[in-house]
Structures are given as C-alpha cells and as structure tokens.
C-alpha positions as CSV (number, residue, x, y, z in Angstrom):
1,X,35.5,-21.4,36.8
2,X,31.8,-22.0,36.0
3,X,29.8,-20.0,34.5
4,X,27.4,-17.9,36.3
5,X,24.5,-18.4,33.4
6,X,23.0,-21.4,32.1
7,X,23.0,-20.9,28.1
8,X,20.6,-23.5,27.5
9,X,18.2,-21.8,29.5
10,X,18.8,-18.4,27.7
11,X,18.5,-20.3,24.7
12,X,14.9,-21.8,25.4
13,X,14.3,-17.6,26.9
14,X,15.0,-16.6,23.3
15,X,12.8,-19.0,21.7
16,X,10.2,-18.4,23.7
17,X,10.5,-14.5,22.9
18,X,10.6,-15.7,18.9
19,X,7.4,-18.0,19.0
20,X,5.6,-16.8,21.5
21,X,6.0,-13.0,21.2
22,X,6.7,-12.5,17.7
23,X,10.0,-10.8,17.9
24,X,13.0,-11.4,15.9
25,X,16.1,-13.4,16.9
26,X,18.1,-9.8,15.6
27,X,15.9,-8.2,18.4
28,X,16.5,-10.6,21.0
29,X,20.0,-11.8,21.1
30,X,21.6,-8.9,21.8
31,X,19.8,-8.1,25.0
32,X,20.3,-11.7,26.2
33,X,24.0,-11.6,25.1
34,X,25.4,-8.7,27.2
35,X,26.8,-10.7,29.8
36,X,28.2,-13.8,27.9
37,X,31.6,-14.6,26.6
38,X,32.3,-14.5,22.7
39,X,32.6,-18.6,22.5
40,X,29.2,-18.9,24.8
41,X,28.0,-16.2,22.4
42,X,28.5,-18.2,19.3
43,X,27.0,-21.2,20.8
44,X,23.8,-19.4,21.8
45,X,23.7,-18.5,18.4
46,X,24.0,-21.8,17.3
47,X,21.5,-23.1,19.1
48,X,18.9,-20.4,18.4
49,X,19.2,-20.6,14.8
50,X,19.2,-24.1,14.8
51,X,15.8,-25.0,16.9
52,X,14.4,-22.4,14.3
53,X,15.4,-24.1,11.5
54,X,14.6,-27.8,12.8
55,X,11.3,-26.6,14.3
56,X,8.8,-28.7,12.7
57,X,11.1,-31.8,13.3
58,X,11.8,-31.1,17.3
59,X,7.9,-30.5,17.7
60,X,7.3,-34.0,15.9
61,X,9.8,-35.5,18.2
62,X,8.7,-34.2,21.5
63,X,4.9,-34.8,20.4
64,X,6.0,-38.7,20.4
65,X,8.0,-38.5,23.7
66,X,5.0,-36.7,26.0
67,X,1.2,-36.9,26.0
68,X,0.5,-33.7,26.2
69,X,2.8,-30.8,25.6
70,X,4.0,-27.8,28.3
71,X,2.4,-25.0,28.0
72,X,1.1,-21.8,30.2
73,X,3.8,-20.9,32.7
74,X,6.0,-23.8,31.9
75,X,6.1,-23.1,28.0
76,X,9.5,-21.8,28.1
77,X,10.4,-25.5,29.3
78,X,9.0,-27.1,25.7
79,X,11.6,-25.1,24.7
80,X,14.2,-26.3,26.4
81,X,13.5,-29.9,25.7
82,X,13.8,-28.9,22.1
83,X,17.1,-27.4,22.9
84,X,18.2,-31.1,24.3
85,X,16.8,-32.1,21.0
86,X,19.1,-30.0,18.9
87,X,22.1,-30.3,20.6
88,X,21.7,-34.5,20.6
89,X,20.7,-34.1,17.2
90,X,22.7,-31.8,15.4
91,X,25.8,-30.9,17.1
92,X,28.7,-32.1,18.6
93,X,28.5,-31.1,21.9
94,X,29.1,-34.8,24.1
95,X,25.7,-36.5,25.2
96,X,26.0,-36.0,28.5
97,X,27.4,-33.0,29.0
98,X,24.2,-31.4,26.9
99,X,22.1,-33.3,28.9
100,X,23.2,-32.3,32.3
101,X,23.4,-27.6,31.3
102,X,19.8,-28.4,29.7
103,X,18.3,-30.2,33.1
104,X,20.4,-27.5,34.8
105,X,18.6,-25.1,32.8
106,X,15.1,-25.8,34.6
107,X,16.8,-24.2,37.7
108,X,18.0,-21.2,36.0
109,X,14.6,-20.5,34.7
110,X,12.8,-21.5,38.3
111,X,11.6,-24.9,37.5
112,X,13.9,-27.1,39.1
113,X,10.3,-29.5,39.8
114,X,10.5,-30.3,35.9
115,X,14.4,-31.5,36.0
116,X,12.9,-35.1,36.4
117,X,10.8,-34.8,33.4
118,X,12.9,-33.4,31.2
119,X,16.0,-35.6,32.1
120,X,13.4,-38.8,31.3
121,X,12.3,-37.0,27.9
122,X,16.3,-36.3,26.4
123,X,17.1,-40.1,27.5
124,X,13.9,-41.7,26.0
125,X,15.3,-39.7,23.0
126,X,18.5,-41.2,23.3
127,X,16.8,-44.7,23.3
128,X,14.6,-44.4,21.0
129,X,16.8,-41.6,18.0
130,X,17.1,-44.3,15.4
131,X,13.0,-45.7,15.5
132,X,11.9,-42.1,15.7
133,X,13.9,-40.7,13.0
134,X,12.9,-43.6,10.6
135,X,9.4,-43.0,11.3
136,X,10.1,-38.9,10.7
137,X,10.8,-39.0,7.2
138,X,7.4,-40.1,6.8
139,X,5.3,-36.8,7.5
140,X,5.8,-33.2,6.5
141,X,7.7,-32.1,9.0
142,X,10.8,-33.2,7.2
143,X,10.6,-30.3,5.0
144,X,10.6,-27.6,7.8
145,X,8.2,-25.1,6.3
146,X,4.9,-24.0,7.3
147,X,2.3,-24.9,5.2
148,X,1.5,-22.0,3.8
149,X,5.0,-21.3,2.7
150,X,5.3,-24.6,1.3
151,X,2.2,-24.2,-0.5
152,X,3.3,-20.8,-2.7
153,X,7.0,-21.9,-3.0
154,X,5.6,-25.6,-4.8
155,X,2.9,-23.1,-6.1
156,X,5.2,-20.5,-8.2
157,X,8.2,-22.9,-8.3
158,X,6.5,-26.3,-9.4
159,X,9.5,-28.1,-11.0
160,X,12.0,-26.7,-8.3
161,X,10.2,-25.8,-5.3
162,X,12.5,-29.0,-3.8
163,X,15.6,-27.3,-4.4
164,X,14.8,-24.3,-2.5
165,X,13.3,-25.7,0.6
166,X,16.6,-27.7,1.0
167,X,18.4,-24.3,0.2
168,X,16.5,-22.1,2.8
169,X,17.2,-25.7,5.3
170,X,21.1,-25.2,5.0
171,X,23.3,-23.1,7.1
172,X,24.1,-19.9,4.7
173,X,27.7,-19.9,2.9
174,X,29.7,-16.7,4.0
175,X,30.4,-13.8,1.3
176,X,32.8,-10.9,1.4
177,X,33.0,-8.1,-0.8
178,X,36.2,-6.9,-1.4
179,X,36.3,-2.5,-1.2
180,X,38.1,-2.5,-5.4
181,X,39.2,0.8,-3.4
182,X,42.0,-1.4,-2.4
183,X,42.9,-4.9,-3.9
184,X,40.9,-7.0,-6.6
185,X,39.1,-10.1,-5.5
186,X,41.5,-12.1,-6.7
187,X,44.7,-10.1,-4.7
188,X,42.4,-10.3,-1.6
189,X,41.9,-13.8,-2.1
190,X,45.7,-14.1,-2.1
191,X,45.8,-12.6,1.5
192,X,43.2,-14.4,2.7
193,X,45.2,-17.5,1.6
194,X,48.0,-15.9,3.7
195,X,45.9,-15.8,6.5
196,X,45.1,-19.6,6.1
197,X,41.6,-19.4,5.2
198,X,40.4,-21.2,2.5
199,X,37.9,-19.1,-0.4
200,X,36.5,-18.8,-3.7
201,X,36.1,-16.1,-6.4
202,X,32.8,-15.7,-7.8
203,X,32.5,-16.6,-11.7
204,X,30.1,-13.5,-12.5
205,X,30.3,-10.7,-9.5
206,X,33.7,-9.1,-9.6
207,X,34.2,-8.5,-5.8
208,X,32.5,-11.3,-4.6
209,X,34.1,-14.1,-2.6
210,X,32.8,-17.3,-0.8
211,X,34.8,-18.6,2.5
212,X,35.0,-22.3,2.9
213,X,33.6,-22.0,6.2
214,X,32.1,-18.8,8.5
215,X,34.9,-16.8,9.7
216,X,35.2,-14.2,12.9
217,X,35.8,-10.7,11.0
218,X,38.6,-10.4,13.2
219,X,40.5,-13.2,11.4
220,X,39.9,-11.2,8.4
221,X,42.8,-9.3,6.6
222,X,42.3,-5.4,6.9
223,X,38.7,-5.5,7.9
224,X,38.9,-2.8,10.4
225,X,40.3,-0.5,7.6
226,X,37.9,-1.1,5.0
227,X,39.2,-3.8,3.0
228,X,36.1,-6.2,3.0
229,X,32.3,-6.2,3.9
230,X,30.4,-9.4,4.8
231,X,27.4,-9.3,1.9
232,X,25.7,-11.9,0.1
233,X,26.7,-12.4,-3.4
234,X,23.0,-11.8,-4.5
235,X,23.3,-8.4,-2.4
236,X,26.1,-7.1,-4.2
237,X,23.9,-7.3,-7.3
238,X,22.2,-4.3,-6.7
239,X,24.7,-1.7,-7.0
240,X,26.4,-3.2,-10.1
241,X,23.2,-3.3,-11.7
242,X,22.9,0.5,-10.8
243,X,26.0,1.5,-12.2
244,X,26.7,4.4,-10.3
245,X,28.8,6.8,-11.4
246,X,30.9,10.1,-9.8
247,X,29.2,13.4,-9.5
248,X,25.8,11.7,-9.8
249,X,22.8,12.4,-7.5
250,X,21.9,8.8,-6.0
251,X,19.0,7.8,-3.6
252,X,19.5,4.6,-1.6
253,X,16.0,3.9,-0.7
254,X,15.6,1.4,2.7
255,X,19.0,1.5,2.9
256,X,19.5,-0.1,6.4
257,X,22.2,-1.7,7.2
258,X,24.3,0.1,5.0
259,X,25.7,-3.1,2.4
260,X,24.3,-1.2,-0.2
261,X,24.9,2.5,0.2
262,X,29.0,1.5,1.0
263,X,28.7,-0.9,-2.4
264,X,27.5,2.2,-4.4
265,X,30.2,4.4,-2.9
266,X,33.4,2.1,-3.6
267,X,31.6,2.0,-7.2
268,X,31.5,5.8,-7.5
269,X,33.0,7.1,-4.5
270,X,32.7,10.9,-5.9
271,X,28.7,10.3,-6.3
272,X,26.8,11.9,-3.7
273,X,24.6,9.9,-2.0
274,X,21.2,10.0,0.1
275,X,20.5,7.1,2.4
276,X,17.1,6.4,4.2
277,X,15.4,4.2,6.1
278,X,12.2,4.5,7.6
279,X,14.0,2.9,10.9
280,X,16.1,5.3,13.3
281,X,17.6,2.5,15.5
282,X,18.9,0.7,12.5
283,X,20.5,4.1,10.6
284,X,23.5,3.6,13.0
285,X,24.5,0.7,11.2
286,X,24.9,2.7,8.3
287,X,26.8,5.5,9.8
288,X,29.3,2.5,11.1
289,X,29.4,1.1,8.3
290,X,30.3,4.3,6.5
291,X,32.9,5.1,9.2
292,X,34.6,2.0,8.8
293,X,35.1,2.3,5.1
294,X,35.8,5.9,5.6
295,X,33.2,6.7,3.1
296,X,30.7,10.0,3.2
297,X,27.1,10.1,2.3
298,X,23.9,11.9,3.3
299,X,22.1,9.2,6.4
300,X,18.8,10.2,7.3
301,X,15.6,9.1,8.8
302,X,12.6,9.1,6.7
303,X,9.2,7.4,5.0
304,X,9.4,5.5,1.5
305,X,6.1,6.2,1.0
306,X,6.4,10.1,1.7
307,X,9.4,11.8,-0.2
308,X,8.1,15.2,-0.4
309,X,9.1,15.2,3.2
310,X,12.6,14.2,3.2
311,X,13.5,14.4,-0.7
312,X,12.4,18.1,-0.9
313,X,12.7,19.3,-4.4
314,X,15.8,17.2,-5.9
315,X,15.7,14.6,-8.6
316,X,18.1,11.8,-8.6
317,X,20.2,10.3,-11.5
318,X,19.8,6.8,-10.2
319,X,17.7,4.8,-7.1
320,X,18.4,1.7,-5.4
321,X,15.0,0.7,-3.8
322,X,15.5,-1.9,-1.6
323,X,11.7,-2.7,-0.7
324,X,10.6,-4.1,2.5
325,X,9.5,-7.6,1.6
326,X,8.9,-11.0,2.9
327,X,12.4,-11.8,3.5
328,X,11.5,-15.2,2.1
329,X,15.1,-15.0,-0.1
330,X,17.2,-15.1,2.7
331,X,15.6,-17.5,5.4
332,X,18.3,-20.0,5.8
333,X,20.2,-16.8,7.4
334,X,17.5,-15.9,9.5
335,X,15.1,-19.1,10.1
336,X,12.5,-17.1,11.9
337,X,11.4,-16.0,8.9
338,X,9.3,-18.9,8.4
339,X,7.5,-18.6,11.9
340,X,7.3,-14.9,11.8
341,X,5.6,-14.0,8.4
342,X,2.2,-14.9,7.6
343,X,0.6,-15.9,4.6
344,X,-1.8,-12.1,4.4
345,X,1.4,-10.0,4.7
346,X,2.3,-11.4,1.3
347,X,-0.2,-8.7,-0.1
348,X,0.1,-6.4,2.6
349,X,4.0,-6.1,1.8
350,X,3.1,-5.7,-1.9
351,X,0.4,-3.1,-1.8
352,X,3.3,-1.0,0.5
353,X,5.8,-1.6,-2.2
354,X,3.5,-0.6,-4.7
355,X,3.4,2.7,-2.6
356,X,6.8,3.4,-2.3
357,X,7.8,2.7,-5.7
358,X,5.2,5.0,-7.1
359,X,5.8,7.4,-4.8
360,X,9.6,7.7,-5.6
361,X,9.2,7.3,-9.0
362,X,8.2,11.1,-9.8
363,X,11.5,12.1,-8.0
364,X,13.5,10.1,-10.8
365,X,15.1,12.1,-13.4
366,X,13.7,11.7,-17.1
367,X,16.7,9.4,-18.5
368,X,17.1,7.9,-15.0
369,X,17.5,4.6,-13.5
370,X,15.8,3.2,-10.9
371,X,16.6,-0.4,-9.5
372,X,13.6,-2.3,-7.8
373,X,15.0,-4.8,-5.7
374,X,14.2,-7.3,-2.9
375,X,14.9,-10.4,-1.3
376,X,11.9,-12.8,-1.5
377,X,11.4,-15.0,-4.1
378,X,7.9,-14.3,-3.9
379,X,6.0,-13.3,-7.9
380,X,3.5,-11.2,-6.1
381,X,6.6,-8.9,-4.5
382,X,8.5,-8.8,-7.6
383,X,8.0,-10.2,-11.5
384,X,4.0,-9.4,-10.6
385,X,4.6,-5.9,-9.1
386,X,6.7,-4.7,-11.8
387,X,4.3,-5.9,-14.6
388,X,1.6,-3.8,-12.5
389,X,3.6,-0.9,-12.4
390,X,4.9,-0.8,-16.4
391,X,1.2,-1.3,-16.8
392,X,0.6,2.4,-15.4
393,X,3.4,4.1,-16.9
394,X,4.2,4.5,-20.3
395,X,7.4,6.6,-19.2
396,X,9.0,3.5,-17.9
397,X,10.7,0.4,-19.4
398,X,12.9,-2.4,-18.5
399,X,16.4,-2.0,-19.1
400,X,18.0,-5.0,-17.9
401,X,17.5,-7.7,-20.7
402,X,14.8,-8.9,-19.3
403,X,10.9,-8.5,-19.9
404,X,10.2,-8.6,-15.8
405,X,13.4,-8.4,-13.9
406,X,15.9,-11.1,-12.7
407,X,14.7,-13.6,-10.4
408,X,17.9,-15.4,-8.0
409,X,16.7,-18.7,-6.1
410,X,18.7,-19.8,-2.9
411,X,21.3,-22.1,-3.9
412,X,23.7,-24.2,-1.3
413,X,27.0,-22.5,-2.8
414,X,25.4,-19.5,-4.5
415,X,23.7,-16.3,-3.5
416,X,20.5,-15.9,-1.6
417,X,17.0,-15.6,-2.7
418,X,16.7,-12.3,-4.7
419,X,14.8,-10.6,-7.2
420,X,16.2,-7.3,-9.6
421,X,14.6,-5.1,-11.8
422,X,16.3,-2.3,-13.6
423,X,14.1,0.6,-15.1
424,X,14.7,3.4,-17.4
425,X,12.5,6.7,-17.2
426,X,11.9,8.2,-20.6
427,X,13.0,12.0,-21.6
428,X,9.3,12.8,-22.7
C-alpha cells in the first residue's frame, strides 16, 4: 500500500523551516514525523541532515542547472530540487525511483505546475554529474562551511584547520557509555558481540565504546534497563574529570539532556545532585533519562546567570558547567549548526558564559572543583575565557595539568569537538 505522504516533500518543508526560519532540525522533525513509519522516519532524517551538510555543494549545482533560482512562494521547491540532488548524489536510493517521489513531491506541496521543471533539472543533473563535479572541486563550496566559519577555524587552527572541516563533513561515529553500575566496557562489548554488532573500546575513557555503524537502541543489549547511554566519547569527559564522589553536594549546571547528570550519578550514585537548565521543555529529557537508569537527583528549571534564585543558600563540593556555546564541536551531528550561528554570537555566547561562570562561582565551596566545559572548538568560548576569568580571581587555579584547559578537535573515529577546564577554589 502507498503511502499517504510524500517524504520528499516533507523533506524540502523541513529545510525550508531550517534556512528560511531559523529553526533547528531538533525542533522541526518531530512535528513533521508524527505520522510517518520508523523506516520513512530514518530516511527523512537522512535526507535532512544530509542537504545540510552538502549545502554549499547542491546550491553550486543547481546555480549551474537554472538561470535564476526559486524563490518567494515557490522557495520550498529549491528545496526539493536539492533533495533530488542528494539523493542522486549521495545515496543509494535507485535513480528513478528518487526522481519520480521528488517530482511527486511538487503535488504534495501544491505545485504540481513546477513538476516539468524540476523533472528537466534532476535529469540535466543526471547528464551532466561527472562535467559538473569535475568543475566543483574547483570553488569553495567543496569545503561546505560558511565563510565566516571557515575563516576562524583556518584562523585559530592554521596547520589543522583541514582536518576538522573534513571531521565536521563526516557522518558522526556512534558512542555508548556503559552504566559501570552493571558490566565493564569490555563485558558489555562481549554482549554486544552476542548481539552481532560489531564495536570498539576506547584506549583512554573507561566506559566508552564506538559501534561500527549507527545502531537502533532497540538492538541494544539491556538499554531499556539502564545498561548503556548513547554519549559522545568527548561527553563523557566531563564527569570523569569531575570526579564525583558519594555524599557530595554536586551542581550540574545546563544540564539538559541529562548525559551528564546520569554520567555523574553511575560515578557516585550516593552524591546528591542538582540539575538545571534554563529550558523547561527540554528538563523532561532529564527526568527520562533518570527514570530509565533508575537514578535520583534534584531536576529543576532555572537561570545560569541568576543562582540566588534557584541555588538559595547551599554551596556545592563540585560543578559541571556545561555552557551554552556555539556548538561548533559537534556540527557533523547537527549540520545546521553551520547555517544557524552567526559570526557576532561568537562574543555574544562568551560574554553570557562569562556571566554564568562568575555568577556560580561564589556558590563553590573553598577547596571545590568546578569543571568549565563546552563543545565548540572556538578560543574565544574556552582557552580565552578561562585566561579572562583566572585573571580576576586569585582564589582560583587550574587543576587539570594544563595552563588553559584541554582542547578536543573532531576526529573521524574519535570524539567530538570539545573543550575542558578543571578549576580548584582556594581555602582562603
């Protein structure tokens, strides 16, 4: 039976809401999911992520197969020819078959005039996909960054700024976490093996394995109970550079989606633990995440940059402050990044972290730890902002090794873009 949707044209619809209207794809896919089957679902997905990540290369394309581009009314249909693009392009979904839902998806989305034009666009495509990609890796589209981003990224990074481009370019390796509350990494990799799915144990992060290829947590063994958490290696950093320990007071500061405040409490699950987040909608992941690990902590809604009205009077042995940042760490997972963000919220997002961080820092016990983390791999959001704020207090220190904090790049095989810095409060 056929479906009663065309997903191309949902595809182009979510696009559209991306570019055009500034909204995440984390916003907009669930909305335009409800009605869709779980295969249909991971296609749409697929797609999405994909013409976000291509971008640059689609619009180059399309710019040499019409004279003047859609726009207005009929924007959402430049869409859609980019959603041809990608699927001729990049996956393996059979020529014609991709050709025939994306001209059907003019209909869906009440243009079924522009089914001609698009049809003739796709197959000059067809024809012409060998001259035109010659002739692509001649521009600077090939890199699929804006400029501006390219410009800091070859600006702080000069001798590897390559390297992470083709990083944030790739589709992002899966992690898991194994809960040490019930196996070792290596005795879950065991049962993973079982389940005939192939993995990798991490040199350096103790409960961090990599899956060969992206896996439905369904397939996974004991998920529902608690036995594993999708999290990026880098991500699991920040609770093992905490060190939490039982009977301790700990603040998880931005805690949303809850990866961090379960991490701490598999750590130290007697250590009593605050989690906020500025964001109400996005507390429930916590408390889901919580439930499903059957883990307890403190969830509550509330301002980084105004403690007094959520912290009252305690002091905390140890923070985790996961600022809001540019996200510029972690954009191969969520390519819309790169068309979202513009170059003045670098120092917007900065002067807010600056904020938080000083305002938390008074709530600290003296002896304390508090972890700055985010992930961007920007200096201004991280090596820069901690040098700024050990400038101001002679009560804190480093205590990490390092003179600035720990700086991660994306890798292909490795963790995201992230950036650590562990500080100490002095007894004065």
């Amino acid at each position: 039976m056929k479906n009663k949707y065309n997903l191309r044209s949902i595809a182009a619809t979510a696009i559209s809401q991306v570019l055009d209207n500034g909204q995440s794809l984390s916003t907009v896919l669930p909305d335009l999911q409800r009605n869709i089957n779980d295969k249909d679902k991971a296609l749409l997905q697929e797609i999405c992520f994909g013409v976000l990540r291509y971008l640059p290369k689609l619009e180059w394309f399309i710019s040499q197969l019409m004279e003047k581009p859609l726009t207005g009314k009929q924007r959402t249909l430049h869409y859609l020819i980019m959603v041809g693009l990608y699927q001729l392009l990049y996956t393996r979904i059979p020529a014609h078959a991709a050709l025939a839902e994306t001209v059907d998806g003019a209909v869906a989305l009440k243009r079924p005039q522009l089914k001609g034009l698009i049809n003739g666009v796709l197959r000059s495509f067809q024809r012409q996909q060998v001259q035109l990609e010659e002739r692509n890796t001649n521009n600077n589209s090939q890199y699929l960054h804006p400029s501006w981003l390219l410009k800091r990224i070859q600006t702080a990074y000069p001798d590897s700024w390559e390297n992470i481009v083709d990083a944030n370019n790739q589709r992002p390796p899966m992690w898991l976490r194994v809960n040490s509350q019930h196996h070792t990494a290596a005795q879950y990799l065991e049962l993973l093996e079982q389940a005939e799915i192939t993995a990798y144990l991490h040199p350096s992060h103790p409960s961090a394995i990599r899956l060969e290829e992206a896996t439905p947590v369904t397939r996974l063994p004991g998920f529902e109970d608690g036995w594993s958490t999708v999290q990026d290696v880098s991500a699991q950093g920040c609770a093992e550079l905490l060190s939490p320990a039982n009977g301790e007071n700990i603040l998880d500061l931005c805690a949303a989606p809850g990866g961090k405040t379960t991490h701490l409490l598999e750590l130290a699950p007697k250590a009593h633990v605050l989690a906020v987040d500025i964001d109400e909608s996005r507390l429930k992941r916590v408390k889901e995440n919580l439930q499903r690990l059957k883990q307890q902590a403190i969830v509550i809604q509330g301002d980084g940059t105004k403690p007094e009205e959520w912290a009252k009077s305690q002091q905390f042995d140890r923070i985790l402050l996961d600022a809001p940042c540019s996200a510029t760490g972690v954009i191969r997972r969520h390519p819309d990044i790169k068309w979202l963000r513009r170059d003045s919220d670098i120092q917007e997002l900065s002067q807010l972290q600056a904020q938080i961080l000083e305002a938390v820092w008074p709530y600290l016990k003296p002896g304390g730890t508090l972890v700055y983390a985010t992930c961007s791999i920007m200096p201004e959001e991280n090596s820069q902002q901690i040098q700024h704020f050990l400038s101001k207090h002679t009560d804190a220190s480093m205590n990490d090794g390092t003179e600035l904090g720990l700086q991660i790049l994306p890798s292909t095989t490795g963790g995201d873009g992230f950036f650590y810095a562990r500080l100490l409060k002095h007894v004065q």
